[in-house]
C-alpha positions as CSV (number, residue, x, y, z in Angstrom):
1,X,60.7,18.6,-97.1
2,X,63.0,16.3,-98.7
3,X,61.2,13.3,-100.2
4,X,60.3,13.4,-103.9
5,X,56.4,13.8,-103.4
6,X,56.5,16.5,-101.1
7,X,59.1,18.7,-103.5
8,X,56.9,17.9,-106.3
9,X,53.9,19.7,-104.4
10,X,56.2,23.1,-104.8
11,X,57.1,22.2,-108.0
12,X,53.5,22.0,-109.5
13,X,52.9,25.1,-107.8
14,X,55.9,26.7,-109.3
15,X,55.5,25.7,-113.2
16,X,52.4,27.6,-114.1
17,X,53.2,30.6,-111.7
18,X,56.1,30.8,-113.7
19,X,54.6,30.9,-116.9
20,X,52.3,33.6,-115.9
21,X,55.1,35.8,-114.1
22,X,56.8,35.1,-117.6
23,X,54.1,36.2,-119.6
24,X,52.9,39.1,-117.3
25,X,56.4,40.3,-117.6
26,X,56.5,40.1,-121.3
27,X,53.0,41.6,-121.7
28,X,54.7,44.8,-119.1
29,X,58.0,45.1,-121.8
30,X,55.7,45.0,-124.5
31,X,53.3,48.2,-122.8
32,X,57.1,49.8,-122.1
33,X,58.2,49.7,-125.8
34,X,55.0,50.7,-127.5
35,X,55.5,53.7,-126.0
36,X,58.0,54.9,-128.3
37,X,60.2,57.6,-127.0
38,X,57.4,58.9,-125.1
39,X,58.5,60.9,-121.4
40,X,55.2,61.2,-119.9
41,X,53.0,59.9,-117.1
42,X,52.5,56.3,-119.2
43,X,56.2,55.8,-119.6
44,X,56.5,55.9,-115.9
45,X,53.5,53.8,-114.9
46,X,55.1,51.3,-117.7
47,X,58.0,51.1,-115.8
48,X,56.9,51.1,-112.8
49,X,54.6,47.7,-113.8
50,X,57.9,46.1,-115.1
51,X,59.9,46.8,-112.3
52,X,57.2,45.1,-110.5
53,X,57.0,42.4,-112.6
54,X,60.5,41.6,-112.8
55,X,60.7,41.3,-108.6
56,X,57.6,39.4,-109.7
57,X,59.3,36.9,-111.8
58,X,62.6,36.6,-109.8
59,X,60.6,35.6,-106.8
60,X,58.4,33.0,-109.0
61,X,62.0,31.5,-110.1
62,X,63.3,31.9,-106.2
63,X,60.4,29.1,-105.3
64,X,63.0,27.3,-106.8
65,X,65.5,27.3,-103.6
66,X,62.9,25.7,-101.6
67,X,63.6,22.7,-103.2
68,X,66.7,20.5,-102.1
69,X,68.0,19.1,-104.9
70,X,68.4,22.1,-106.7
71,X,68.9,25.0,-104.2
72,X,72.0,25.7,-104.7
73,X,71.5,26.3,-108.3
74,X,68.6,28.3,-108.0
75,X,70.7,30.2,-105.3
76,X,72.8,30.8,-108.1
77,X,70.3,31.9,-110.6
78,X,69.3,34.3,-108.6
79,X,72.4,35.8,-107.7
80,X,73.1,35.9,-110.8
81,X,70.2,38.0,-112.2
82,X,70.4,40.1,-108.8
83,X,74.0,41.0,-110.0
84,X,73.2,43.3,-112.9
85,X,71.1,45.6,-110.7
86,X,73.8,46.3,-108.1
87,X,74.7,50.0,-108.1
88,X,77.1,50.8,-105.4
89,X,76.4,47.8,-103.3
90,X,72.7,48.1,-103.7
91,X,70.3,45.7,-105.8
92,X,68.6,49.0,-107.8
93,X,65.8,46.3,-108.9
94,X,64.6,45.5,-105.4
95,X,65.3,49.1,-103.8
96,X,63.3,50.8,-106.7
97,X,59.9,48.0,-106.2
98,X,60.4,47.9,-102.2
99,X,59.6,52.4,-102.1
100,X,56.5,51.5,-104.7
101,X,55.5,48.2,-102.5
102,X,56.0,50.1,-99.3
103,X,55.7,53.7,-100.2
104,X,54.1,54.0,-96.7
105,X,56.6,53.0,-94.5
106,X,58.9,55.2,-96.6
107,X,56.7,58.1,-96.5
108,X,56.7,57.6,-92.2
109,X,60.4,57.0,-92.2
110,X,60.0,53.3,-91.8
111,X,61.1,52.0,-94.6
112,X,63.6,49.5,-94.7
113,X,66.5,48.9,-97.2
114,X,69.3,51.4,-99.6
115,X,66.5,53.6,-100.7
116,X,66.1,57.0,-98.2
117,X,63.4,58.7,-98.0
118,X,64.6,62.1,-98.4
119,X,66.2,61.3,-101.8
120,X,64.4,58.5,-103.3
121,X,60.7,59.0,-102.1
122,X,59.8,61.6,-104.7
123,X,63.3,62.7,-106.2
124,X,64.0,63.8,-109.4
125,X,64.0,61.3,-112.3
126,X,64.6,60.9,-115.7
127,X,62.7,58.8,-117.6
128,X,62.5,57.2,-121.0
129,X,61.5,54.1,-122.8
130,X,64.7,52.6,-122.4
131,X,65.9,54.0,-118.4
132,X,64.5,54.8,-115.6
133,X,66.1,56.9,-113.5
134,X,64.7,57.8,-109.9
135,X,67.0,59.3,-106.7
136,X,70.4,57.3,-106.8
137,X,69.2,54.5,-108.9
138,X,69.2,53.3,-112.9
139,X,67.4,50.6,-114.4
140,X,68.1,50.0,-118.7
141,X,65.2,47.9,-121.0
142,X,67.7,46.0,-122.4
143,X,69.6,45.2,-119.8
144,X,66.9,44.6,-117.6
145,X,65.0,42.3,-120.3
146,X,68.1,40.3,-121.1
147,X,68.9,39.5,-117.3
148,X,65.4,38.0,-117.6
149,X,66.0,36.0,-119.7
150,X,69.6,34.8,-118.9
151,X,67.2,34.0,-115.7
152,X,64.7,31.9,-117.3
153,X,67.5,30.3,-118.9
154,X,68.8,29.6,-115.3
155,X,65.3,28.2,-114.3
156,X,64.8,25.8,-117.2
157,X,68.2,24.2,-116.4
158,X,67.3,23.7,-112.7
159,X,63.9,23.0,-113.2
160,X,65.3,19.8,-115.8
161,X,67.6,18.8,-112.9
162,X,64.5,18.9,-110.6
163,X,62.7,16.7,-113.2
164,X,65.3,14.4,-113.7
165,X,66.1,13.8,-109.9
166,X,62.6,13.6,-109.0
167,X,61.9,10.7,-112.1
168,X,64.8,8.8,-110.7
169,X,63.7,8.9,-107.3
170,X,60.0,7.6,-108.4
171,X,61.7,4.7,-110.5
172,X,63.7,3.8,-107.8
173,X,60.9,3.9,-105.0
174,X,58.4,1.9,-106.5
């Protein structure tokens, strides 16, 4: 895939995914707060639809690296954003949605990944509005929300360079 038309297929494909993932995500913060300082069986469930939702998002943006012109950068976005969730060498973020995505391979032993079974399938946790705490891993609301945003940031500025390469390149091809 490298001629303009063809990465503009994945890009029309990626720009109102993105602004659903977006808005989903907001709409999942927004359930998280309202629940004031709540510790109960919503607050949970609340995070447990944003952590989903944020894995959501970052793979909406990662569509980005599909495209040429701008994977590098959106390799970079993403490494970026993936960096505030390392704990110990681990992306917390991904290990936290991959034992709710695949609680079944877990629950067999199959699962793949830094979470275990034995200490991250049902472990103790601590939860409140703003962290999430579950087996070996921590997740902050603020934190969490503002590395969302430093990657939509991210995903505007490559997206423009996508826009602008792929106007130059239908200039110059017609």
């Amino acid at each position: 895939m490298t001629n303009a038309t063809e990465q503009s297929v994945v890009w029309d494909y990626y720009k109102p995914r993105h602004t659903h993932s977006w808005n989903m995500l907001q709409l999942a913060a927004e359930h998280l707060v309202k629940e004031g300082d709540s510790q109960d069986f919503e607050t949970e469930y609340a995070w447990e639809n944003l952590i989903i939702r944020l894995c959501l998002y970052r793979n909406t943006v990662k569509t980005l690296t599909k495209l040429p012109v701008v994977k590098q950068e959106a390799e970079q976005a993403i490494k970026r954003f993936d960096a505030v969730f390392m704990q110990n060498g681990k992306n917390a973020l991904i290990a936290i949605r991959n034992m709710f995505e695949h609680f079944d391979d877990y629950a067999s032993g199959l699962g793949r990944g830094p979470a275990k079974r034995d200490t991250e399938l049902d472990p103790w946790r601590a939860i409140s509005v703003e962290e999430f705490n579950r087996g070996q891993f921590s997740l902050e609301l603020t934190t969490s929300m503002n590395a969302a945003n430093d990657l939509r940031s991210d995903a505007k500025e490559v997206s423009d360079k996508f826009i602008s390469w792929f106007k130059s390149e239908t200039v110059t091809n017609e």
